[in-house]
DRENDO-1510 file (C-alpha; in Angstrom, 1 decimal, always signed):
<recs>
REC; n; res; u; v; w
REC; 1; UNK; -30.1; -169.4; -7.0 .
REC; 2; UNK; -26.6; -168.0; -8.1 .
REC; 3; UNK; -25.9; -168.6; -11.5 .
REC; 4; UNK; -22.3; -167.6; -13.0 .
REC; 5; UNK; -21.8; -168.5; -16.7 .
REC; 6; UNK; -18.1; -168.9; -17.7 .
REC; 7; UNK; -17.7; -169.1; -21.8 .
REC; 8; UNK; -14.3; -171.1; -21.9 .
REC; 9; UNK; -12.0; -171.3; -25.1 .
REC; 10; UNK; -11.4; -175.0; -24.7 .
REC; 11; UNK; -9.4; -176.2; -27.6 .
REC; 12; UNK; -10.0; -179.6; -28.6 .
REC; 13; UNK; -7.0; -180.3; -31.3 .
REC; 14; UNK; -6.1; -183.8; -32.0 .
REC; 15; UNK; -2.9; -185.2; -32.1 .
REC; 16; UNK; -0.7; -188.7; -33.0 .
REC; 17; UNK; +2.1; -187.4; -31.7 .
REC; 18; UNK; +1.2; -187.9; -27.5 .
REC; 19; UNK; +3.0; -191.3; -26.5 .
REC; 20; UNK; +0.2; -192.1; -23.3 .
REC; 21; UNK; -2.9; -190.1; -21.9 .
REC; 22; UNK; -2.1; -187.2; -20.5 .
REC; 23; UNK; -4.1; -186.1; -17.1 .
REC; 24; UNK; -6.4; -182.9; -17.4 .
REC; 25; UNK; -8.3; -181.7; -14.8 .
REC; 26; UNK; -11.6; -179.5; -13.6 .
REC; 27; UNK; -11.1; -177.9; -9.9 .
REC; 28; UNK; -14.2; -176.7; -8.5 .
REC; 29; UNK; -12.2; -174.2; -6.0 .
REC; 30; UNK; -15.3; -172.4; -4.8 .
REC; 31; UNK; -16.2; -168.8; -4.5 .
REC; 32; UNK; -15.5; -166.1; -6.0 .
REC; 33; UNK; -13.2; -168.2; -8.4 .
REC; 34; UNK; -15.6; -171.2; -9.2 .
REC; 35; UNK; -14.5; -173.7; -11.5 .
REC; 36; UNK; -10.7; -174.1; -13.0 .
REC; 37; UNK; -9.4; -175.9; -15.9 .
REC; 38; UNK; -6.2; -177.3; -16.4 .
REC; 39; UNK; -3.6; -177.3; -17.5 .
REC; 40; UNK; -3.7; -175.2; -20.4 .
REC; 41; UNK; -1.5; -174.7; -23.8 .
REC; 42; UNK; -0.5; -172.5; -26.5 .
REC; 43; UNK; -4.0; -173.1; -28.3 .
REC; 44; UNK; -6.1; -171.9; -25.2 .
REC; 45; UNK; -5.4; -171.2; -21.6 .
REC; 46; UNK; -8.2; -174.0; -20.4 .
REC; 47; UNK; -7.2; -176.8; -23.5 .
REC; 48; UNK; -7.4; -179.8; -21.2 .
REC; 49; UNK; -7.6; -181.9; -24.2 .
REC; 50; UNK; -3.4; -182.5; -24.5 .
REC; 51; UNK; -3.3; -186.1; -26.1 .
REC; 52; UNK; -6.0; -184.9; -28.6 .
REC; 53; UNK; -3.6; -182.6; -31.3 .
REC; 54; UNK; -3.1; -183.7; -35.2 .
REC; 55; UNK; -4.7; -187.3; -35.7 .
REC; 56; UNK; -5.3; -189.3; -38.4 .
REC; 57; UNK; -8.1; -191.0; -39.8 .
REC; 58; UNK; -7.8; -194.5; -38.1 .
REC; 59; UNK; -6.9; -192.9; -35.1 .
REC; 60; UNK; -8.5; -193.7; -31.4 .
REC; 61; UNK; -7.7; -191.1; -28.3 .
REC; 62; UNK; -8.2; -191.0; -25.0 .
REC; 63; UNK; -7.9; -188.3; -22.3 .
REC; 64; UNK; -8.6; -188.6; -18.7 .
REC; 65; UNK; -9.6; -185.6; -17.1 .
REC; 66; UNK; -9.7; -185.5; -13.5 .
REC; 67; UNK; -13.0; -183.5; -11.7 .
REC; 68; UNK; -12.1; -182.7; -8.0 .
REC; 69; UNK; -13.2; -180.3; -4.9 .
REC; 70; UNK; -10.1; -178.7; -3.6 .
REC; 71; UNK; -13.0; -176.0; -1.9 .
REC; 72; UNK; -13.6; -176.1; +1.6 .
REC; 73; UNK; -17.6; -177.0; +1.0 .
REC; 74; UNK; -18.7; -180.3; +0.6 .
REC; 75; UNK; -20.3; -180.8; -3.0 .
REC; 76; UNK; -22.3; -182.7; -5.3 .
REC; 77; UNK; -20.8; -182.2; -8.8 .
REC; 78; UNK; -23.0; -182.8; -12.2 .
REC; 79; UNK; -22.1; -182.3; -16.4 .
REC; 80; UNK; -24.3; -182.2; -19.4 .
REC; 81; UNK; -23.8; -181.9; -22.6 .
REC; 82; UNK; -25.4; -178.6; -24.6 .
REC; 83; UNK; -26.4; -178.8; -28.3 .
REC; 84; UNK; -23.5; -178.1; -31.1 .
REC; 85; UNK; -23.8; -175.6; -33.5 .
REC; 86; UNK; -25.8; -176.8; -36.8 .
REC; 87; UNK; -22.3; -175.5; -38.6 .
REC; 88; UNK; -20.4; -178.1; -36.8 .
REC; 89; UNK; -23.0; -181.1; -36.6 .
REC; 90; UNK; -21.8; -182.9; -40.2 .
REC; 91; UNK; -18.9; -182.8; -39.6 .
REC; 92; UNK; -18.7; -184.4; -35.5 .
REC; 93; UNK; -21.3; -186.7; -36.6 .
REC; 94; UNK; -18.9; -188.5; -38.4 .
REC; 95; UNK; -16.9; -189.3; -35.1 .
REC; 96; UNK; -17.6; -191.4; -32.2 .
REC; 97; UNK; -16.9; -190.6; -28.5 .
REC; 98; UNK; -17.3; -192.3; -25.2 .
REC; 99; UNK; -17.4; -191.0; -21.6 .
REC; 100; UNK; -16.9; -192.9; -18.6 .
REC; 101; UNK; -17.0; -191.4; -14.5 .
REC; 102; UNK; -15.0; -194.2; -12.7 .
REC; 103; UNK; -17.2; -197.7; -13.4 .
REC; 104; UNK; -20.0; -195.9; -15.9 .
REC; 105; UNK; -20.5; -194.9; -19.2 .
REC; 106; UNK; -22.2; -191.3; -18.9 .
REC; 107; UNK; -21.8; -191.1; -22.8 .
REC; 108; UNK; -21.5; -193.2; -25.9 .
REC; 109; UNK; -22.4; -191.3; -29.2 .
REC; 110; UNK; -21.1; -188.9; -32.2 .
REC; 111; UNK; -20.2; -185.8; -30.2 .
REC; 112; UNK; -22.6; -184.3; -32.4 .
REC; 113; UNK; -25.3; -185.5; -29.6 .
REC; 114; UNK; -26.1; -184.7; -26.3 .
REC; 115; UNK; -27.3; -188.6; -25.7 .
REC; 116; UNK; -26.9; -189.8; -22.4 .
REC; 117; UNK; -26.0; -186.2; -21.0 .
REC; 118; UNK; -29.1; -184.5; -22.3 .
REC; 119; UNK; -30.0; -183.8; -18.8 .
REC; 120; UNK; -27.3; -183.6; -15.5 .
REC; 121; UNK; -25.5; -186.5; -15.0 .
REC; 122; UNK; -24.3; -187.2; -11.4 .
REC; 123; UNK; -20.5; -187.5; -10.6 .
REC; 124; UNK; -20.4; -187.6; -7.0 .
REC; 125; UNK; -20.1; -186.0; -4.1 .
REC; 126; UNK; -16.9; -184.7; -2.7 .
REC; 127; UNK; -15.4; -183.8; +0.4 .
REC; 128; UNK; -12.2; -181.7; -0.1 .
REC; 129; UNK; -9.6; -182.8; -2.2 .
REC; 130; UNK; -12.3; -185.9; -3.3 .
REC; 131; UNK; -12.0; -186.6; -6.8 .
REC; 132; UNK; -13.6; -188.5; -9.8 .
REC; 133; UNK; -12.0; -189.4; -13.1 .
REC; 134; UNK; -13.4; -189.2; -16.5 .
REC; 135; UNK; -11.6; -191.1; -19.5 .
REC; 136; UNK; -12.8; -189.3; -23.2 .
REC; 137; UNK; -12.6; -192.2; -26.1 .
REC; 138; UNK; -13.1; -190.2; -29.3 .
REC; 139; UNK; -12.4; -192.7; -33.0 .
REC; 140; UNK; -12.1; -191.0; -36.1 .
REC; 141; UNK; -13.2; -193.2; -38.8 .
REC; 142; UNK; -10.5; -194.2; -41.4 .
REC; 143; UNK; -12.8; -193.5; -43.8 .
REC; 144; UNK; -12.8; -189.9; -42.9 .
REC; 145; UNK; -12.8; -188.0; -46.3 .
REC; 146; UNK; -10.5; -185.2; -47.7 .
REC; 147; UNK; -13.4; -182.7; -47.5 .
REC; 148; UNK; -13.3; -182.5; -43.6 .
REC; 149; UNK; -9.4; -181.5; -43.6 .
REC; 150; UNK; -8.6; -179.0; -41.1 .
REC; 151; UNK; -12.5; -179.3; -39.6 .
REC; 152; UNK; -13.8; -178.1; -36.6 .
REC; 153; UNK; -16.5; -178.5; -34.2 .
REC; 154; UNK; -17.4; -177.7; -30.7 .
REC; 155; UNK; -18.5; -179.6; -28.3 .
REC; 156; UNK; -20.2; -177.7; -25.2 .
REC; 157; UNK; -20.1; -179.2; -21.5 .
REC; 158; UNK; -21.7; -177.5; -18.4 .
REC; 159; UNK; -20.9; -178.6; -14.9 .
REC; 160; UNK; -23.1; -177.6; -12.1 .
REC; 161; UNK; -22.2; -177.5; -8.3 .
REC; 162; UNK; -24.1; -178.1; -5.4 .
REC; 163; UNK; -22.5; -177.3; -1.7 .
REC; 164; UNK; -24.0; -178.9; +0.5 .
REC; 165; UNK; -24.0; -180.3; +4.1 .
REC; 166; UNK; -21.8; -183.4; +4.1 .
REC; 167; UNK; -21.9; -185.9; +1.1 .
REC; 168; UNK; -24.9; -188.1; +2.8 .
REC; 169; UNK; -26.9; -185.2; +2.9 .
REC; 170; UNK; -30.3; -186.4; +0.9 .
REC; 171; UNK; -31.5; -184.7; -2.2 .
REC; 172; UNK; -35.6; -183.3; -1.7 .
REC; 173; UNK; -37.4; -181.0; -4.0 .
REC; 174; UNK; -36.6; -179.6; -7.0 .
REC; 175; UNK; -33.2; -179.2; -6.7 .
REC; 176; UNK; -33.6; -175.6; -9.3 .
REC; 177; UNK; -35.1; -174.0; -6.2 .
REC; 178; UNK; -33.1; -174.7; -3.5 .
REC; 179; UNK; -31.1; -172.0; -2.1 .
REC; 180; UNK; -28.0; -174.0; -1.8 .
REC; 181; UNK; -27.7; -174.0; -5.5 .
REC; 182; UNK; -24.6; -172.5; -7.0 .
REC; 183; UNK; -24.8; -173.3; -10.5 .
REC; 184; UNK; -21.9; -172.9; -12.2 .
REC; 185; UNK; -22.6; -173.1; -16.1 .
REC; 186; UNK; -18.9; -173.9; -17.5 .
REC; 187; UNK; -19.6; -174.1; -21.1 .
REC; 188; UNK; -16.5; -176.0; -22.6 .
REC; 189; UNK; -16.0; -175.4; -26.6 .
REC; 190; UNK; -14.3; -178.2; -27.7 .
REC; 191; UNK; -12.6; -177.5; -31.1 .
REC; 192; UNK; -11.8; -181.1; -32.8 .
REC; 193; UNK; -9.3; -180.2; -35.6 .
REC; 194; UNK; -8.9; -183.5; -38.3 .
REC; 195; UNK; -5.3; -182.7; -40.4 .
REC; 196; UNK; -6.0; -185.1; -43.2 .
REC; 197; UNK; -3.3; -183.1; -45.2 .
REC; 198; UNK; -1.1; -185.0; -42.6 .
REC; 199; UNK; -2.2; -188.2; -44.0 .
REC; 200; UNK; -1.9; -187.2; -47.9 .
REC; 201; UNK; +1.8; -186.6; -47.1 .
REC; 202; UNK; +2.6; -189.6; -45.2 .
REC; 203; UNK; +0.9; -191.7; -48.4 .
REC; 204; UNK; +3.2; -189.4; -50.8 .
REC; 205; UNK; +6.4; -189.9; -49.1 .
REC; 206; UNK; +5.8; -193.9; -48.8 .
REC; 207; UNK; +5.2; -194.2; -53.1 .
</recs>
């Protein structure tokens, strides 16, 4: 098995400011280069997250991020979700998120859990240039309290890749010993940043 682990600084940052979802995307391109994430920003050069940047208590986001094979393999493409620091877990238990890949829920939980991704989730498999999509939900409650301003939590994801045959090729064994394995381990840290001072202003300026 080929294992590469890729530590990503994925910022998470919310925002009000986005006027519609914004796409994001994971390309599994292949070897040597593996998985890429897009598009980037000034916070971090793999911030997929950009309709998530100074929100409000109140506040629902989404963000749809697109998983695709632009390799020449056929694939079978998988995510969980790793445990959060204990340093982070008050605080992104107080806030709700939802995952959906195309018609499912793969997640509905604080991000704080690893819930229904404990173990690999399925997304499908891909020919080139096949592609899923994954809309993120994430509420922050209104009654979020002045002692989490400017808070922060990570939220780790790995995706895992399997090239294989063509897409009806059937699945035998224990998959963590085939050969055909290349498990690519891209641990996402999600930074969730809650600017209640935002909030204390706005009630300021409107007495």
């Amino acid at each position: 098995m080929k294992k590469i682990n890729l530590f990503l600084a994925l910022l998470l940052v919310l925002t009000l400011l986005c006027s519609g979802a914004s796409a994001a995307m994971v390309e599994y391109r292949g070897q040597p280069e593996f998985f890429a994430f897009l598009p980037g920003s000034g916070y971090s050069a793999s911030d997929m997250f950009t309709n998530f940047k100074d929100c409000l208590p109140g506040d629902t986001l989404t963000q749809e991020i697109t998983v695709s094979n632009i390799s020449l393999k056929n694939v079978r493409i998988y995510m969980k979700a790793e445990p959060v620091d204990e340093a982070d877990r008050d605080f992104l238990n107080q806030l709700h998120m939802t995952v959906d890949c195309a018609d499912a829920n793969i997640f509905d939980a604080a991000p704080s859990q690893t819930a229904q991704l404990t173990d690999y989730v399925y997304l499908g498999s891909f020919k080139n240039k096949g592609q899923t999509t994954l809309t993120v939900n994430l509420t922050i409650p209104a009654e979020m309290g002045n002692e989490y301003m400017g808070a922060i939590g990570t939220v780790p994801w790995t995706f895992m890749v399997k090239e294989i045959e063509d897409e009806l090729t059937p699945h035998t064994g224990d998959w963590y010993q085939l050969s055909t394995w290349i498990a690519v381990c891209a641990v996402l840290l999600a930074a969730i940043v809650i600017l209640l001072l935002v909030h204390k202003k706005r009630r300021t300026q409107e007495q």
